[in-house]
C-alpha positions as CSV (number, residue, x, y, z in Angstrom):
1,X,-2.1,-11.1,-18.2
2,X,-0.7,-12.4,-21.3
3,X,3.0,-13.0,-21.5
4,X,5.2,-13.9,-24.3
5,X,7.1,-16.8,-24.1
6,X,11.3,-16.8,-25.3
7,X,13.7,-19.6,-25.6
8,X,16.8,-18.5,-24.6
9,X,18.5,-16.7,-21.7
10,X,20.0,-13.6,-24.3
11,X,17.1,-12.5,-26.1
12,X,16.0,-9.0,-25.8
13,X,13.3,-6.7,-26.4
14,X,13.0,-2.8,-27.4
15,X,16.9,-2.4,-27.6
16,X,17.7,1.2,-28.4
17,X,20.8,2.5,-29.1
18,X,19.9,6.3,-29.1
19,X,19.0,6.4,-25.9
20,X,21.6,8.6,-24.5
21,X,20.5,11.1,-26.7
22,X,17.3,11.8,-25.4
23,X,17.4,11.2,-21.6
24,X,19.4,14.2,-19.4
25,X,20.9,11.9,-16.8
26,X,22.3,14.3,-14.5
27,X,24.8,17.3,-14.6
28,X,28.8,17.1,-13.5
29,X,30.0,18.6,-10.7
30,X,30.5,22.5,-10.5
31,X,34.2,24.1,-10.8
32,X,36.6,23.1,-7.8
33,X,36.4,25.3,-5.3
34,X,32.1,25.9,-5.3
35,X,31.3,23.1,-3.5
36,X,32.6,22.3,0.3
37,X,30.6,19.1,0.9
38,X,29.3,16.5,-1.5
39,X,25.6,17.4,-2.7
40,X,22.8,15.1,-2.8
41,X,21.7,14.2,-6.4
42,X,19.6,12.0,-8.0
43,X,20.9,10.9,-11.2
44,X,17.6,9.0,-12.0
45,X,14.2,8.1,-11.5
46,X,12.2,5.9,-13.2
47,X,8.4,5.5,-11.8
48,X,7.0,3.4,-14.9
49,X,3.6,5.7,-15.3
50,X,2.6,6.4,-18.9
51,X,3.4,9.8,-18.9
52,X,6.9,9.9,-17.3
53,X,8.3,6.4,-18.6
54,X,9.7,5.8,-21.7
55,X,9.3,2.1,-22.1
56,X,12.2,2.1,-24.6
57,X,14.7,3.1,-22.3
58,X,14.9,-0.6,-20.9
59,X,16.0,-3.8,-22.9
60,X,14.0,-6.6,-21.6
61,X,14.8,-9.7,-21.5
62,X,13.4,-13.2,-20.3
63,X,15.1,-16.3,-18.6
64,X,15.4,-19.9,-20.5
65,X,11.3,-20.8,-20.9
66,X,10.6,-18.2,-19.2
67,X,8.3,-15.0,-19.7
68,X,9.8,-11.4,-21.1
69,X,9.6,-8.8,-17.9
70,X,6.8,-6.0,-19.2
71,X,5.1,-3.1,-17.9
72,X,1.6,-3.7,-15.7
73,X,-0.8,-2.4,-13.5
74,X,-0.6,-2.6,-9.4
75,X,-3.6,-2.3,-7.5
76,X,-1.1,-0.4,-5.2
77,X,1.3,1.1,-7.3
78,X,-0.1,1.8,-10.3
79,X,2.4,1.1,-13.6
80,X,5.4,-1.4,-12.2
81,X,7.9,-3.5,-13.7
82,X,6.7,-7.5,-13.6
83,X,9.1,-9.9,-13.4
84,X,7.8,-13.0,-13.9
85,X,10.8,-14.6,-14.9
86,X,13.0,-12.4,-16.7
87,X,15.2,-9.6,-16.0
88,X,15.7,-5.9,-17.8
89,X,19.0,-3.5,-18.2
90,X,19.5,-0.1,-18.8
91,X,22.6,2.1,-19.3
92,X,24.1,2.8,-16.0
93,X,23.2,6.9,-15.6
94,X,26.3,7.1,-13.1
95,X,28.6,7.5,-16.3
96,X,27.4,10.5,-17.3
97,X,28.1,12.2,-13.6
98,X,30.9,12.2,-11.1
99,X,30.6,9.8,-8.1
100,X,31.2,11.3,-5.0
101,X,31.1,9.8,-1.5
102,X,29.6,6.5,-2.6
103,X,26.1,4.8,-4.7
104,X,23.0,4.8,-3.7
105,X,19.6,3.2,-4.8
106,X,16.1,3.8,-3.4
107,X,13.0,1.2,-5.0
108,X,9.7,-0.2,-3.8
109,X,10.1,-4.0,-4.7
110,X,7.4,-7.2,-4.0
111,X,8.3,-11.0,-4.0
112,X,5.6,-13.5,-5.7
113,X,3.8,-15.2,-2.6
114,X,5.8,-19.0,-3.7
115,X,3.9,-22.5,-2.5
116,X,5.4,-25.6,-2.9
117,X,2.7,-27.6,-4.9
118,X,2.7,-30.4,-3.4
119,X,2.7,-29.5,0.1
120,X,1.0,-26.4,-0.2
121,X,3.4,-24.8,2.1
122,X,4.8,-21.6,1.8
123,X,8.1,-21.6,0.4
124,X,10.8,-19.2,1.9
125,X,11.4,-15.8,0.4
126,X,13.9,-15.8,-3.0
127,X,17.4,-14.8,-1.0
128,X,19.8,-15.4,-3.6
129,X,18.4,-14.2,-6.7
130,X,19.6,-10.9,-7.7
131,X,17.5,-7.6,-7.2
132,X,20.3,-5.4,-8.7
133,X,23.7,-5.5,-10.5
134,X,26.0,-3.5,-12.6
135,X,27.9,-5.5,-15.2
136,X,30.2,-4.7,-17.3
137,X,29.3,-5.4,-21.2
138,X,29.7,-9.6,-21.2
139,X,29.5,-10.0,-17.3
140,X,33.0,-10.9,-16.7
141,X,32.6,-8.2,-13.9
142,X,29.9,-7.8,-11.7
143,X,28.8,-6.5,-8.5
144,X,25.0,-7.5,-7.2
145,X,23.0,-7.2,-4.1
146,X,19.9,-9.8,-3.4
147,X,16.5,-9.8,-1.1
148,X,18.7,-11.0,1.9
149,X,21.9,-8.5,1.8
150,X,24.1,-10.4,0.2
151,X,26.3,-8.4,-1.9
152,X,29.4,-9.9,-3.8
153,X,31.5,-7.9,-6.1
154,X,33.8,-9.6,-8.8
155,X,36.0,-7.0,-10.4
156,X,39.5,-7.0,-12.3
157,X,40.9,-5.5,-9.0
158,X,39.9,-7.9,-6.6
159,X,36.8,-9.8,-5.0
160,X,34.3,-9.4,-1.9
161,X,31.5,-10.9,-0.6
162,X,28.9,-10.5,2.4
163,X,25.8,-12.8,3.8
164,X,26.0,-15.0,1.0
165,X,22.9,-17.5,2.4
166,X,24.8,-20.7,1.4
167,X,27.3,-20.2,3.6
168,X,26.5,-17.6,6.2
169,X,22.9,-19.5,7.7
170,X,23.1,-17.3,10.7
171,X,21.7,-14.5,9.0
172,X,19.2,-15.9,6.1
173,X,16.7,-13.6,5.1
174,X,17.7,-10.4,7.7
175,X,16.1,-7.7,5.7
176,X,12.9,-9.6,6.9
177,X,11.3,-9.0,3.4
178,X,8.1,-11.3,3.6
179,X,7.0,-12.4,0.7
180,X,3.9,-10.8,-1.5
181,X,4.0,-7.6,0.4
182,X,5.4,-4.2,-0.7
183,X,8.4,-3.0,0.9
184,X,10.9,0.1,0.7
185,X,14.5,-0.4,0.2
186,X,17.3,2.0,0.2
187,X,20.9,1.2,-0.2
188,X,23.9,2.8,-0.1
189,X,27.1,2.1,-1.3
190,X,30.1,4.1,0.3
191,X,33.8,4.1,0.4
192,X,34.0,1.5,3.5
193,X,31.2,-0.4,3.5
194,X,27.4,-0.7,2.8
195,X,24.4,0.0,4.3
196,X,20.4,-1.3,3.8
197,X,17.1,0.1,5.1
198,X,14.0,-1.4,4.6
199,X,10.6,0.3,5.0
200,X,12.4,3.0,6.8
201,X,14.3,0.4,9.4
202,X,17.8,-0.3,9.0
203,X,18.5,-3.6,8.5
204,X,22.3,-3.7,7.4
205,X,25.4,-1.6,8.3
206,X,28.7,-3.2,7.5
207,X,31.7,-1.0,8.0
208,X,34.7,-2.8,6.3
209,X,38.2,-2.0,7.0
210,X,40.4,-1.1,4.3
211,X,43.0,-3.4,5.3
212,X,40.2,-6.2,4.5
213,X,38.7,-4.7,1.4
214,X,38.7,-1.6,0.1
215,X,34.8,-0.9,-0.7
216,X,36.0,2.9,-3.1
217,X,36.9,0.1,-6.0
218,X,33.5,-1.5,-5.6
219,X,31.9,2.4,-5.5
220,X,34.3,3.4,-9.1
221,X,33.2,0.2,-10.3
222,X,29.3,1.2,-9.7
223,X,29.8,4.7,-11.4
224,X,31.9,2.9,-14.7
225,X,30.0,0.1,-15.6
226,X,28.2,0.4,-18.3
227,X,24.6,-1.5,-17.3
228,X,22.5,-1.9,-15.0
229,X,20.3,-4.9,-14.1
230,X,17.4,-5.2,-12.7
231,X,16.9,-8.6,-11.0
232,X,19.6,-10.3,-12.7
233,X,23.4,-10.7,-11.8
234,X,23.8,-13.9,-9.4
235,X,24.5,-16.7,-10.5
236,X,20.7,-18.3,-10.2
237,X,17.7,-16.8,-12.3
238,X,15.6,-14.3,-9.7
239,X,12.2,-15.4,-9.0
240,X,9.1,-13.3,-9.7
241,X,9.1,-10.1,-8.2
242,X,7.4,-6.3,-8.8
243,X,9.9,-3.4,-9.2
244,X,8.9,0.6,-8.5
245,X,10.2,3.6,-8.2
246,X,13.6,3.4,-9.0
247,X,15.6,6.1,-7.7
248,X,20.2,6.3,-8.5
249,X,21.9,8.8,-6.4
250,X,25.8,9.5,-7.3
251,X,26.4,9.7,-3.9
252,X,25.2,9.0,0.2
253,X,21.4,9.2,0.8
254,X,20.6,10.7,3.8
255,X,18.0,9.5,6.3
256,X,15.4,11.6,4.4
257,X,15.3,9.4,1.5
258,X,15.7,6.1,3.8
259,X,12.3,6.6,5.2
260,X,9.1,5.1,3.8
261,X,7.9,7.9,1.2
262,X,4.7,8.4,0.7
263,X,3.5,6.0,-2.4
264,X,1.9,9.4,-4.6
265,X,4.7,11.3,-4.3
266,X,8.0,12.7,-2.6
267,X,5.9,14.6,0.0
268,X,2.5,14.0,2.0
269,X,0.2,13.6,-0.3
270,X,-2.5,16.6,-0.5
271,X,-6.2,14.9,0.1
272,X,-8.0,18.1,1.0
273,X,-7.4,21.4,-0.2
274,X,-8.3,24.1,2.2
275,X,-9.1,24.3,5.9
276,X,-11.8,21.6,6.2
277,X,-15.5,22.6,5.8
278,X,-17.5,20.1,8.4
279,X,-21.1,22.0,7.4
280,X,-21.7,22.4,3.9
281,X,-24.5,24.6,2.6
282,X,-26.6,26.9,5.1
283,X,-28.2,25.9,7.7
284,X,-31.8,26.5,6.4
285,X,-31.3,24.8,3.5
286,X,-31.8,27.6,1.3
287,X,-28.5,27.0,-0.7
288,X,-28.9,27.3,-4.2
289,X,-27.4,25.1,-6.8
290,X,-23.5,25.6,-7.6
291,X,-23.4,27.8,-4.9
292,X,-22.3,26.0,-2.0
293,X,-19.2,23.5,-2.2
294,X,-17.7,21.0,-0.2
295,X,-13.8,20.8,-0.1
296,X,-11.8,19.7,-2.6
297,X,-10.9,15.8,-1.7
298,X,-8.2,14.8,-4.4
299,X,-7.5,11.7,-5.0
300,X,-4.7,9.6,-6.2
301,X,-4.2,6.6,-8.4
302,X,-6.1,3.4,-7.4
303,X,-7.1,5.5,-4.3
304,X,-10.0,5.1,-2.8
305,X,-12.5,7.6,-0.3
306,X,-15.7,6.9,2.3
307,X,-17.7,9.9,3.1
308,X,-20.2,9.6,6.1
309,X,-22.5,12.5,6.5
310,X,-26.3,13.4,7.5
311,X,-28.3,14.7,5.1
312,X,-30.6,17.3,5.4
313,X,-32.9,18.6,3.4
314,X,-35.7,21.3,2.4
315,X,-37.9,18.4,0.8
316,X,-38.9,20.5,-1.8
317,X,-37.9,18.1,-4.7
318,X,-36.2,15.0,-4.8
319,X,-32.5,16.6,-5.7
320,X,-33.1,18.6,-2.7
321,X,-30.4,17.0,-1.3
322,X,-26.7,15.6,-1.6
323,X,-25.1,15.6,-5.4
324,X,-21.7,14.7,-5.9
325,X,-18.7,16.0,-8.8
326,X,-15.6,13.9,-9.8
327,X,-13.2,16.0,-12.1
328,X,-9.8,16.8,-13.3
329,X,-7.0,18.4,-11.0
330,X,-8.3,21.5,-11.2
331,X,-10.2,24.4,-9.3
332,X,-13.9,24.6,-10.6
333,X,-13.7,27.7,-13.8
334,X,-9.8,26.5,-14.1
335,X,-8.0,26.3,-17.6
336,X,-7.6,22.7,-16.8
337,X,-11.2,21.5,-15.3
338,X,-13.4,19.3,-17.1
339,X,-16.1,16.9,-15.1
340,X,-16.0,13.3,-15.3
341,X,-20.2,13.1,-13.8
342,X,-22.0,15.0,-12.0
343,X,-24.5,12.5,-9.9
344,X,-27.5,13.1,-7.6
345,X,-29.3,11.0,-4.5
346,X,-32.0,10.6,-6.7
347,X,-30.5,8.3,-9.2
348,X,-29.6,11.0,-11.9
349,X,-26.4,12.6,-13.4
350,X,-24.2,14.5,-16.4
351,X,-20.7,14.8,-17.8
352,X,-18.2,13.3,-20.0
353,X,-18.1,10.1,-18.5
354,X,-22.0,9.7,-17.6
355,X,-24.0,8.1,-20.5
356,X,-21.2,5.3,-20.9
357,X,-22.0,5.1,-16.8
358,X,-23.9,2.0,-15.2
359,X,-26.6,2.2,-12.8
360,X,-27.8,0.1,-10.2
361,X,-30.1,0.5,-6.8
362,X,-32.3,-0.9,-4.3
363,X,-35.4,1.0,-2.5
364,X,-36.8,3.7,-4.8
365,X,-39.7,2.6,-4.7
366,X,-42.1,5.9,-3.7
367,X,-40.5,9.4,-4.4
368,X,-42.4,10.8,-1.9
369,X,-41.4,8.8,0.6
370,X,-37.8,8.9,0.0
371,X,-38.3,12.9,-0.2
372,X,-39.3,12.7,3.1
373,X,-36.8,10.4,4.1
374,X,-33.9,12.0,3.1
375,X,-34.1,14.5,6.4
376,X,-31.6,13.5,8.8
377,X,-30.4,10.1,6.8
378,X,-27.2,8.9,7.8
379,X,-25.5,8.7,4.2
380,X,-22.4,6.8,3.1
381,X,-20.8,7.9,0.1
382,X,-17.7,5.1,-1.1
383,X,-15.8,5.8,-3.9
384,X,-12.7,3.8,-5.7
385,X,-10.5,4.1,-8.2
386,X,-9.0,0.4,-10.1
387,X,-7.5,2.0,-13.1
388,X,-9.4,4.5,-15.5
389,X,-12.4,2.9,-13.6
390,X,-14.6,4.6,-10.8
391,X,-17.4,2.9,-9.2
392,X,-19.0,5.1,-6.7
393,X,-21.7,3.5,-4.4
394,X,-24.0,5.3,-2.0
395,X,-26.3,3.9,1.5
396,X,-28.6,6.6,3.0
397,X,-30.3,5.2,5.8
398,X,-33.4,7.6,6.7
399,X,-33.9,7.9,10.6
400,X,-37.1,4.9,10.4
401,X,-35.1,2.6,8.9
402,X,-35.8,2.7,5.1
403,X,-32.6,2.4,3.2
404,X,-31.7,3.7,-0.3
405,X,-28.7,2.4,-2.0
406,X,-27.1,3.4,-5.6
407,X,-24.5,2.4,-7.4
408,X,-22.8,4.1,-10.4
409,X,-19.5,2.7,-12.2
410,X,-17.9,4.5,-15.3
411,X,-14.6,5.2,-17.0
412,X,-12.8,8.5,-16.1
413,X,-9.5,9.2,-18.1
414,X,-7.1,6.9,-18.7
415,X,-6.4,5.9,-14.8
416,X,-3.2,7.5,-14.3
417,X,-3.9,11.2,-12.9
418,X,-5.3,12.8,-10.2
419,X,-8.6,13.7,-9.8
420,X,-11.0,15.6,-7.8
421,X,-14.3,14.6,-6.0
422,X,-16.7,17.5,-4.0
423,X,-20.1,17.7,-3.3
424,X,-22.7,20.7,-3.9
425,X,-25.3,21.5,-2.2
426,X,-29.1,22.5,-3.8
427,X,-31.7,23.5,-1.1
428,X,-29.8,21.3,1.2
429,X,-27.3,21.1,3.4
430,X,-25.1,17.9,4.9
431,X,-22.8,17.1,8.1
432,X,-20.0,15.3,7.5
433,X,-18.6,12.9,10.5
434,X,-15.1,13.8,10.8
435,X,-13.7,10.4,12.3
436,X,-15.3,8.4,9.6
437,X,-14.5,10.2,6.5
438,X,-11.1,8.9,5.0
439,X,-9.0,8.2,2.1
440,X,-8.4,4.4,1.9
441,X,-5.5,2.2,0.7
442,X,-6.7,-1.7,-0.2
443,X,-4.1,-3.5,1.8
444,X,-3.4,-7.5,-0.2
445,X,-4.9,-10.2,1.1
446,X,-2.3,-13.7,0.1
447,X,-4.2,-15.7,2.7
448,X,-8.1,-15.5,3.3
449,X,-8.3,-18.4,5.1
450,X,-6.9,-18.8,8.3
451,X,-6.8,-22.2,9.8
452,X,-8.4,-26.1,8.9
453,X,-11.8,-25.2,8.7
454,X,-12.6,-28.1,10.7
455,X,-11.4,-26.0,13.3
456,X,-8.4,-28.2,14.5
457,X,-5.8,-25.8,14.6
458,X,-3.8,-25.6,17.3
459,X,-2.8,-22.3,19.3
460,X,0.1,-20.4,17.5
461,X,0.3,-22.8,14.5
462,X,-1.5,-20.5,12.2
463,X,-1.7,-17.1,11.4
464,X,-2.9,-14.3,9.1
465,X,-0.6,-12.3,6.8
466,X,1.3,-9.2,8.5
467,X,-0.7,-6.0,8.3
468,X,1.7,-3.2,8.6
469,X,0.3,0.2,10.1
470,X,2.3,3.2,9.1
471,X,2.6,6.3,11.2
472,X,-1.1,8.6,11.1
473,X,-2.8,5.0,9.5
474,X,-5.6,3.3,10.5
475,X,-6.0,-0.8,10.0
476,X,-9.7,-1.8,9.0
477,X,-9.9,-6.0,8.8
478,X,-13.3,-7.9,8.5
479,X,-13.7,-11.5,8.1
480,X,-16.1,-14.5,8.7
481,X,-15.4,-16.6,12.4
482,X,-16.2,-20.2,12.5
483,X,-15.1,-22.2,15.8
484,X,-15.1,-25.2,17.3
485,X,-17.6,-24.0,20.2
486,X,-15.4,-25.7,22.9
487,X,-14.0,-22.4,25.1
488,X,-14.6,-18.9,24.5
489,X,-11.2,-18.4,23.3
490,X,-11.7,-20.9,20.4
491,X,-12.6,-17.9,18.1
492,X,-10.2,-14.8,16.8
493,X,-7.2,-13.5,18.6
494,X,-5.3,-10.5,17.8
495,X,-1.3,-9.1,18.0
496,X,0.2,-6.0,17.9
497,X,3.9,-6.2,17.2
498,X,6.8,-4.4,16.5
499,X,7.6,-4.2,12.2
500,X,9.5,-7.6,12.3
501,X,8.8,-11.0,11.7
502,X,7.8,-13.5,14.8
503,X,11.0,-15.3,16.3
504,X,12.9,-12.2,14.5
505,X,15.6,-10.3,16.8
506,X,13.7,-7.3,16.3
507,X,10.0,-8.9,17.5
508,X,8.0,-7.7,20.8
509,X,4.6,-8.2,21.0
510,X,2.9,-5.2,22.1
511,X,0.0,-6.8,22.9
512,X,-2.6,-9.8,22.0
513,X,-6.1,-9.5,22.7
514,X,-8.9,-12.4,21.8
515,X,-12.8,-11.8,21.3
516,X,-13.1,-13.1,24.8
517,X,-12.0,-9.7,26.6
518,X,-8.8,-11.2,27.4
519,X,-4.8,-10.9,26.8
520,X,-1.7,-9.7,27.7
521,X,1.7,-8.3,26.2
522,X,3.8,-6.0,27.1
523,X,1.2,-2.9,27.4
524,X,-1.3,-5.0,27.9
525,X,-1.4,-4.1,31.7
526,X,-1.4,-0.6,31.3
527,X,-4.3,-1.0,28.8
528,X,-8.2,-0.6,29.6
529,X,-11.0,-2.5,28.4
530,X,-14.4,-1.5,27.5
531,X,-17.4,-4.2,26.2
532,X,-20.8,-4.3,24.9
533,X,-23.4,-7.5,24.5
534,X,-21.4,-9.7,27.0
535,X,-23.3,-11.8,29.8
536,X,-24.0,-15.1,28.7
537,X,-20.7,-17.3,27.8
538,X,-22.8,-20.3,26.4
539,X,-24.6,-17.5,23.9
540,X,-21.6,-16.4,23.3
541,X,-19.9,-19.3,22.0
542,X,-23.0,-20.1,19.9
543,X,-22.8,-16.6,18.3
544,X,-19.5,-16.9,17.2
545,X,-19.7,-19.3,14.7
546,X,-20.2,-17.3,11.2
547,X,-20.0,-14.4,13.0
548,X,-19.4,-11.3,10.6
549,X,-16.6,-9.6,12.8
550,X,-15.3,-6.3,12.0
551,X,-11.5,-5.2,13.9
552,X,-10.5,-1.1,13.8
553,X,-6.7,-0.6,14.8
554,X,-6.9,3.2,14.9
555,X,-3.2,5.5,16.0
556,X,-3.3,8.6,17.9
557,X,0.8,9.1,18.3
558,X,1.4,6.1,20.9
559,X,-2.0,5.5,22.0
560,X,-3.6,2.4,19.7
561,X,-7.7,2.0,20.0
562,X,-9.1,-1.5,18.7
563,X,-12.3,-1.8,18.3
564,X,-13.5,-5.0,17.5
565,X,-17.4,-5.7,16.4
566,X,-18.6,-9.7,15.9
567,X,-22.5,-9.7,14.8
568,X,-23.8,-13.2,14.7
569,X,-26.4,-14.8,12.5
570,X,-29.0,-14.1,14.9
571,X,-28.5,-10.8,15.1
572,X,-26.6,-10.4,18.5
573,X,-23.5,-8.0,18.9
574,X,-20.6,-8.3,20.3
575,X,-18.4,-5.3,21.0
576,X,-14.7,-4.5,22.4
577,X,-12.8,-2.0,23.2
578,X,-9.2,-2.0,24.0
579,X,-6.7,1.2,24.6
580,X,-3.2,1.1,25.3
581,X,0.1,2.6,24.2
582,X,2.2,0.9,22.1
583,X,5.8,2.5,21.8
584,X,6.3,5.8,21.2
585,X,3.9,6.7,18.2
586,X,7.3,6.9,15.8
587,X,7.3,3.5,14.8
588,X,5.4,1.6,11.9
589,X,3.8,-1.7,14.0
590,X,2.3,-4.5,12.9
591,X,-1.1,-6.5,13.2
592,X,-1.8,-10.2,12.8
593,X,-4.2,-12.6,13.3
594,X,-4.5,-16.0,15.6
595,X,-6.8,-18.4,15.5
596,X,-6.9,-21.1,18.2
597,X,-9.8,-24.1,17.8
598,X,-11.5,-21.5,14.7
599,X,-10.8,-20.4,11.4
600,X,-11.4,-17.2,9.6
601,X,-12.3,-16.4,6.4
602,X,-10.9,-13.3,5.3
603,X,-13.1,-10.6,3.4
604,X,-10.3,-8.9,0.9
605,X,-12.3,-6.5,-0.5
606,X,-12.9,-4.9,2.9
607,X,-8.9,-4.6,4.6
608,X,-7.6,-1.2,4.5
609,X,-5.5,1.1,5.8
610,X,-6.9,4.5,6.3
611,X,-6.7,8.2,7.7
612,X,-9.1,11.1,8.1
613,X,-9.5,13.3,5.4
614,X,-10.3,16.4,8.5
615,X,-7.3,16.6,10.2
């Protein structure tokens, strides 16, 4: 990314002046009398995306030698605000609407991953930094709120402050906001006092009696000043961070709005349309072409999908078998559909977006063979989305062992809409596997190696990042495992937690298990162990190092399955199996890695979270 550098603190970008003119903020309250109890609105929401965003309606602004905040792409979030070093403002929407019982403010926000260069230690999370502030038009008067819950307010009527980190140690950093991870705020603002969640967990809720302060000036003063701030207002510069979704109510959110929302949209995002179809195309193969359809499987921005099926087929020709459609948002014949490609097993396609397509593949070598080995191949269809481009790859595995692989990458749109992927069926028929077809969501990888690779760490001296598990997701992890080859614990060890930070007030370990078939943890007891490959602990130990280990945390309500899979260089397999119940299913958890006399080597293009398109 390129970024322009500015020399002072007040130069701006994009100013517009007309800007009330063209954006409907809100609408004021109906006639007295029509309305008993304050209503919920949303004054604003800005989302950044191409189509919704009108990159004009921000000034933007950089710090002294710093770089101008700008629009980007997020491998998670598609269009964000970046602020490397600078800040932006817009008009405060509040004016144009009547506050009622207080100010609210719902975003997605990420701090920059910091190390201290000449340690190479992480350095603690940006707490007093500004995330928001309204200002009045020189910033005489101000009220801002930073990473940590400190909010001050400086106004002509008075001032107040809370968990200001200088002076208040006790609770630095209690929104628990690790750094380079995506988190969900929402804030609210009332007539005595202030409240914080974060990803859906309340972290802050400070009642303050009038007597002490009274928090309706600091609420009037959020609905009539005239800007708004976006990671500027303290009294230091705020460090990098990513800003989304930024949503102003005029009044209290409710707990709807303080849950995590799904990232694609206000409501569960739809993957499949219609009931699911396990068996596509009849049973005797005599399907014709465009006459027998998978589902539907949409699929959002920078989302990514894994079909597993078996393919049968009548072995007539060689596109007797699985083909595959990505298109627009649309039903097939709709106003609205157009396809992207149209690509077959046998290394052929059409569409809009085919001829500037890529190919690659390995094992077509005899078409006769691979005619014949297409009946009852286990085949895994991966597709994934990184802006306007798709890259689809394919691994049929016929039943003796022969394996066909394709790979086709093109450009589909402009990356910012929806699209659609099925499959058709032409004198074939496939199978999917239920379990193992699901919609995936790349999780970030800030550390991918774990540990002196001498193998000298010590036991609970270092550590993974945090993978956090949402409610209905499933945690897929694989790395590399090198040990010391002392003890059979001397490899990869595994927690479970509660959403909270180790040492935090908040922190339980649910359980920790190591490749060794051993742990403990609170429902560790209650937990039962299954294993594969284990007899000899002196093979064992040999195995380990460079072992390829792959770790499945899957949720059914409270019961958690992990499945961990190490296959060493030689070939041998390791496999374990642990079930327990962790909580009561409600709860986002989270999942870390140990190591212990090892270190791991994290493979980042292979961590995901993910959930069964057949539910």
């Amino acid at each position: 990314m390129k970024t322009r550098k500015w020399p002072t603190l007040m130069l701006t970008a994009f100013t517009v002046l007309s800007f009330w003119a063209c954006e409907d903020w809100g609408q004021m309250d109906p006639p007295a009398g029509n309305q008993k109890t304050p209503k919920l609105e949303q004054v604003v929401k800005i989302t950044f995306e191409d189509k919704e965003f009108d990159p004009q309606s921000l000034n933007y602004y950089a710090y002294e030698g710093g770089d101008i905040a700008e629009i980007e792409d997020d491998d998670v979030h598609g269009k964000v605000l970046h602020l490397p070093d600078g800040y932006a403002r817009m008009f405060n929407p509040l004016n144009r609407v009547e506050v009622q019982n207080g100010v609210s403010l719902t975003f997605w926000v990420k701090q920059a991953l910091r190390i201290d260069e000449e340690t190479e230690e992480e350095l603690e999370s940006d707490l007093t930094g500004a995330l928001f502030s309204f200002q009045n038009s020189n910033g005489t008067q101000r009220m801002f709120l930073t990473a940590n819950g400190w909010l001050k307010y400086e106004g002509v009527d008075g001032e107040y402050e809370v968990n200001n980190p200088e002076t208040n140690k006790v609770s630095q950093n209690p929104l628990l906001l690790p750094a380079g991870e995506w988190h969900y705020m929402a804030i609210t603002v009332r007539n005595d006092g202030y409240s914080i969640y974060v990803d859906g967990k309340q972290r802050i809720d400070k009642t303050v009696q009038k007597s002490d302060f009274d928090f309706g000036k600091i609420v009037q003063f959020m609905a009539g000043t005239p800007y708004v701030y976006i990671g500027n207002g303290s009294d230091s510069p705020t460090q990098e961070m990513w800003i989304d979704d930024i949503a102003i109510y005029r009044n209290q959110i409710t707990d709807s709005q303080c849950q995590v929302p799904n990232i694609d949209g206000e409501g569960a995002f739809e993957y499949l349309v219609g009931d699911p179809i396990i068996t596509v195309g009849a049973e005797d193969n005599s399907a014709a072409w465009w006459t027998a359809f998978s589902n539907y499987f949409r699929m959002p921005v920078n989302g990514s999908m894994k079909f597993e099926f078996t393919n049968h087929t009548s072995g007539a020709k060689n596109w007797n078998n699985w083909c595959f459609a990505l298109c627009t948002d649309d039903e097939r014949g709709g106003s609205d559909y157009a396809e992207y490609f149209v690509i077959r097993s046998d290394l052929y396609g059409w569409g809009d977006s085919y001829a500037s397509g890529t190919w690659t593949s390995e094992g077509y070598d005899n078409l006769d063979t691979f005619r014949a080995d297409m009946e009852g191949a286990k085949v895994t269809v991966t597709v994934q989305r990184n802006g306007a481009t798709v890259a689809v790859e394919a691994v049929a595995k016929a039943i003796n062992g022969n394996v066909y692989k394709e790979a086709f990458t093109t450009t589909c749109g402009d990356g910012t809409q929806v699209v659609r992927a099925f499959f058709i069926m032409d004198g074939s028929h496939i199978v999917f596997d239920a379990e193992k077809t699901t919609a995936l969501t790349t999780v970030p990888v800030a550390k991918t190696t774990i540990g002196a690779e001498d193998c000298s760490a010590a036991w609970w001296t270092e550590f993974s990042d945090y993978f956090q598990i949402p409610v209905g997701q499933n945690l897929h992890l694989e790395f590399e495992n090198h040990t010391s080859g002392v003890g059979n614990w001397n490899n990869w060890n595994l927690c479970l937690c509660t959403d909270a930070e180790r040492g935090g007030s908040d922190y339980a370990e649910y359980f920790v298990i190591r490749s060794d078939l051993y742990g403990w943890g609170d429902s560790y007891a209650s937990g039962t162990w299954t294993s594969e490959g284990y007899g000899d602990w002196d093979t064992f130990r040999a195995d380990m190092e460079g072992a390829k280990v792959v770790i499945d945390i899957l949720r059914s309500g409270a019961t958690v399955t992990t499945t961990a899979v190490a296959t060493g260089k030689n070939g041998n397999v390791y496999k374990e199996t642990f079930v327990t119940d962790c909580g009561d299913g409600s709860q986002t958890i989270r999942a870390f890695l140990i190591v212990d006399g090892a270190h791991l080597k994290m493979d980042n293009s292979n961590c995901y979270l993910y959930t069964p398109l057949f539910k």
